[in-house]
N, C-alpha and C positions, 0 to 999 in steps of 0.2 A: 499569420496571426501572431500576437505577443505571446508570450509566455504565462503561464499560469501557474501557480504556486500554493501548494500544500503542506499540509506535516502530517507525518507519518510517525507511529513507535510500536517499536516491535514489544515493547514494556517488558523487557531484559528487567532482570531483578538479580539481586547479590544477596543473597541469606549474610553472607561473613562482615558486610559495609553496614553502613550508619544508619540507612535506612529500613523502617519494616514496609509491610505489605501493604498495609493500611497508610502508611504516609507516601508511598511510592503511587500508590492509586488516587492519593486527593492530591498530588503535585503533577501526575497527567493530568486530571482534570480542571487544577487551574492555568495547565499550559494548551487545555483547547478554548477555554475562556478568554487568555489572553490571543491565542490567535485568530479569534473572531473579531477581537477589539483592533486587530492591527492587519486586518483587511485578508487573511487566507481564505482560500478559495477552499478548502475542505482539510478534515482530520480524518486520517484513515489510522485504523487499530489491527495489528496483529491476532490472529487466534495460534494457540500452543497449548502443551497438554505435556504432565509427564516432566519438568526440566523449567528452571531458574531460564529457561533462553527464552521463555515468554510468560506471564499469569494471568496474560487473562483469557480464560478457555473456553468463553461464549458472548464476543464482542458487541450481540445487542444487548443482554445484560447492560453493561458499562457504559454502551452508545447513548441508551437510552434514559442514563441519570444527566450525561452530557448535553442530548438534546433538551430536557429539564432546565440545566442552567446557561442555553445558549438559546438563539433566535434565527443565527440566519447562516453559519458555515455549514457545511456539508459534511456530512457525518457516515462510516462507512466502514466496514472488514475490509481489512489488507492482509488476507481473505478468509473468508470460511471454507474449512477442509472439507468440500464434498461429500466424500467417499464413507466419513466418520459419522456423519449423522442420517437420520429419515428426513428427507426431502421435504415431504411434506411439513413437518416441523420448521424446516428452513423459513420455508415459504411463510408458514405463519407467523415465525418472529419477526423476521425482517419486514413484514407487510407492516406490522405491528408499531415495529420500529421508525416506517415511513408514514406513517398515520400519528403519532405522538410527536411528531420534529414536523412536523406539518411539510410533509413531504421534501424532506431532506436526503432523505439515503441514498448512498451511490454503493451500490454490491459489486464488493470483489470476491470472485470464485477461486479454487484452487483445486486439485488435487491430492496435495502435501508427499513432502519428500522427504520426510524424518523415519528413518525405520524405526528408532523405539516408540511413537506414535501409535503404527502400524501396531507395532508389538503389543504398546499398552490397550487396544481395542480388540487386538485378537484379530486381525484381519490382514490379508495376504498383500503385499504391497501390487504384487502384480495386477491384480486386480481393478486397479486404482483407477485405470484409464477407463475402463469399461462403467465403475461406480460411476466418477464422475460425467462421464459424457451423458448416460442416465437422470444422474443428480441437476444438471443442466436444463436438459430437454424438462423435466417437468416444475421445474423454479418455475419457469418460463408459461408454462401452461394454466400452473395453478393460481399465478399472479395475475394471468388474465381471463382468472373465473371461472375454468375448465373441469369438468368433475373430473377426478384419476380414476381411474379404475386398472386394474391387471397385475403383472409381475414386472420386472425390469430387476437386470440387473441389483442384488441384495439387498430387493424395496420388494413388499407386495401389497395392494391393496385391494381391498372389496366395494372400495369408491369412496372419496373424498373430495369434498369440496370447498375451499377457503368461504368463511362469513364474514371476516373481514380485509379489506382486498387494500392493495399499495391505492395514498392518497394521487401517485404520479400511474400515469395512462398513457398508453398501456403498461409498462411496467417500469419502475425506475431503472436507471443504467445499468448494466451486468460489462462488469471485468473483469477477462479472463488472464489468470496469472501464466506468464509463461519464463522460463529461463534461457531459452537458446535459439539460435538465430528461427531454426528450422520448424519449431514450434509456433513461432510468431506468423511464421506465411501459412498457415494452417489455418492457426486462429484468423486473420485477415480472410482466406476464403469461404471460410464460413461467416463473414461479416460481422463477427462481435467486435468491439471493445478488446484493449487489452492491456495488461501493467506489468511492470518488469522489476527486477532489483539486480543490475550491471555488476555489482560486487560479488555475487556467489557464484558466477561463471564466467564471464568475460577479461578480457587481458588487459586490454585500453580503449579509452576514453573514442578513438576512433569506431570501433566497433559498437557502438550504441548507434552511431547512422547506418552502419549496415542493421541490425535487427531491425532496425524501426522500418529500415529501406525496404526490407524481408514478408517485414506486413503491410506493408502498401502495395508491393505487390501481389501478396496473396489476395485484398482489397478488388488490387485491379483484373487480375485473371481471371474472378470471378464475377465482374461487374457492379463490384458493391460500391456505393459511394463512401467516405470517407465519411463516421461518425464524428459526430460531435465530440472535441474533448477524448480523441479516440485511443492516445499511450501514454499516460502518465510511467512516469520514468523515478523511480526512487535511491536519491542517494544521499549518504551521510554527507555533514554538513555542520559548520561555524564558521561562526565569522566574528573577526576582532579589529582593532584598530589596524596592528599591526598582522604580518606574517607568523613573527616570532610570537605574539601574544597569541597566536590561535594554535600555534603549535604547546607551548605551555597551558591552556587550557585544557585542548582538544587531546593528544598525543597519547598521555597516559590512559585516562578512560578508554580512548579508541581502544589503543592494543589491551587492556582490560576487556573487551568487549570482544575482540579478536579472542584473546584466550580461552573466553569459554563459550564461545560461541560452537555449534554442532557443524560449522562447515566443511568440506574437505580442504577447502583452498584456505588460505589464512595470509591476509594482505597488513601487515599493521601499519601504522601511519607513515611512515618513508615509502611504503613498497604503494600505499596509495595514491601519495603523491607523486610519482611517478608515473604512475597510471593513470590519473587521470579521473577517478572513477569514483570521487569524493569532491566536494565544496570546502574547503580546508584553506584559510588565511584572513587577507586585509580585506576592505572592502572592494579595493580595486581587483584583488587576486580574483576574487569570487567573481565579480561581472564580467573580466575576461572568459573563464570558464563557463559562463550564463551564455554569455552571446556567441562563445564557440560552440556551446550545443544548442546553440538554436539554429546556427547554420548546418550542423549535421542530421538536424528535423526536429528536433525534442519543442513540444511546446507546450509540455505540464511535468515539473519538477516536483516529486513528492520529498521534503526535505526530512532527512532522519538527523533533528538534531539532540535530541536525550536518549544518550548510548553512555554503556560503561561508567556507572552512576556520578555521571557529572550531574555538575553544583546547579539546584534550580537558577540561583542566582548566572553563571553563566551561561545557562541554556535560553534562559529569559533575554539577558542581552544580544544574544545571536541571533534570535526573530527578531526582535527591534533594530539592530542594524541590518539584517536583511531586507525588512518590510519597508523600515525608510530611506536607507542608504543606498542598498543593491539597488531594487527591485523600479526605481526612478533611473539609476544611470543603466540598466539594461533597457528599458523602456525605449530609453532616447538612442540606442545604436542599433536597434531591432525596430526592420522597416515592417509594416503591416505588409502581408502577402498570404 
């Protein structure tokens, strides 16, 4: 199958730059406007808590002024922290949120792997696995009408039951977030969905076919067939005329974004490109790197390309030569299979 193509923002914010809160949130919003107009297949939005590395800390809030002013892209958490909320609440926003987008939502789940997160909730990270495996099982339940009832893991209820339920049936898509090869074959046996970000673990651009290779076979050992749309793959990403103009664009913000980013690892824009592990150049740079990860399996690109408070104005022309420029000449070297 071709490729499929998204935007993604983890909605990074700079207190000390040019921009405030309030202009930074209505320039995402005209940047999911524009990419519904220029044919994206979905905008996924970060949730963060606590830290400039993300603002917005309840993504149906924000989804849902989005679906407001869009019609037809696919709108979605890249992810909601499980462990941090009551499920059933989940359950209700997001139903909520796929009922007002006239069934739009694509749910991305997570864990969360920030300790001052943890910190600022007061909750034991180790825990986290157990929360969310929990916070899963009943998303899942109460989306398709199930009263809760009992304990689970640091949820208890005396029975609960959604009144208003996702307009998609049985429930819209659930993505589960994972980082590393070996969590991917996990998630595959257990037959979910799944979405990755190659930059906060991975070394090179080769190793994104092994993970995704990882959940296809955890897919197949357990005889699940192969979802629909089943690993969206997220990485930064511009595109310019030239090489050298997307590195003069892109370069600075990047390693801005590097800097105060919570990761352990820190790749800043040389050490990317060499990895592989970004969409960084001309238009032809970028299609060769499209159509080498579609041979390594990749067949939904979530692209991050407002990072490290770059210029709306250049972020705006990298979806347009993406959407019309790339995304026609990967088209044409990527056979249907």
């Amino acid at each position: 199958m071709a490729l499929r193509y998204s935007m993604f923002s983890v909605c990074d914010h700079y207190p000390d730059g040019s921009r405030s809160v309030d202009q930074w949130l209505a320039e995402i919003l005209d940047e999911i406007v524009l990419a519904e107009e220029l044919g994206y297949h979905c905008y996924w939005v970060a949730e963060h808590h606590f830290h400039e590395y993300g603002i917005v800390t309840n993504p149906a809030q924000f989804l849902a002024v989005a679906a407001e002013r869009t019609s037809r892209i696919l709108l979605g958490p890249a992810v909601t922290i499980l462990p941090f909320r009551n499920p059933i609440l989940v359950a209700e926003d997001y139903a909520f949120l796929d009922r007002i987008s006239g069934g739009r939502l694509v749910m991305g789940v997570g864990s969360g792997y920030l300790s001052h997160e943890f910190d600022g909730f007061g909750l034991d990270g180790a825990e986290k696995r157990e929360r969310f495996d929990a916070g899963v099982d009943i998303l899942k339940r109460a989306w398709a009408g199930e009263r809760i009832e009992g304990d689970s893991p640091g949820f208890s209820t005396r029975g609960a039951e959604l009144k208003v339920l996702p307009l998609q049936r049985p429930t819209p898509p659930i993505y589960v977030a994972v980082l590393r090869r070996e969590a991917a074959y996990h998630v595959g046996r257990q037959g979910n969905r799944m979405m990755t970000v190659p930059y906060a673990t991975l070394d090179g651009v080769e190793e994104i076919g092994a993970l995704l290779g990882e959940y296809r076979e955890g897919l197949g050992d357990a005889g699940h067939d192969e979802p629909d749309d089943a690993a969206p793959v997220a990485l930064h990403a511009h595109v310019a005329e030239t090489d050298d103009e997307a590195r003069a664009h892109a370069a600075r913000p990047f390693d801005l974004y590097v800097e105060t980013r919570l990761y352990t690892r820190r790749q800043v824009y040389d050490d990317i490109l060499r990895s592989g592990l970004a969409l960084f150049g001309s238009v032809e740079t970028v299609t060769d790197q499209l159509v080498e990860l579609h041979e390594l399996g990749l067949r939904h690109v979530m692209l991050m390309m407002n990072f490290g408070s770059l210029s709306q104005e250049h972020v705006h022309r990298s979806m347009r030569l993406m959407a019309e420029e790339v995304v026609p000449r990967v088209a044409a070297h990527v056979a249907p299979n």
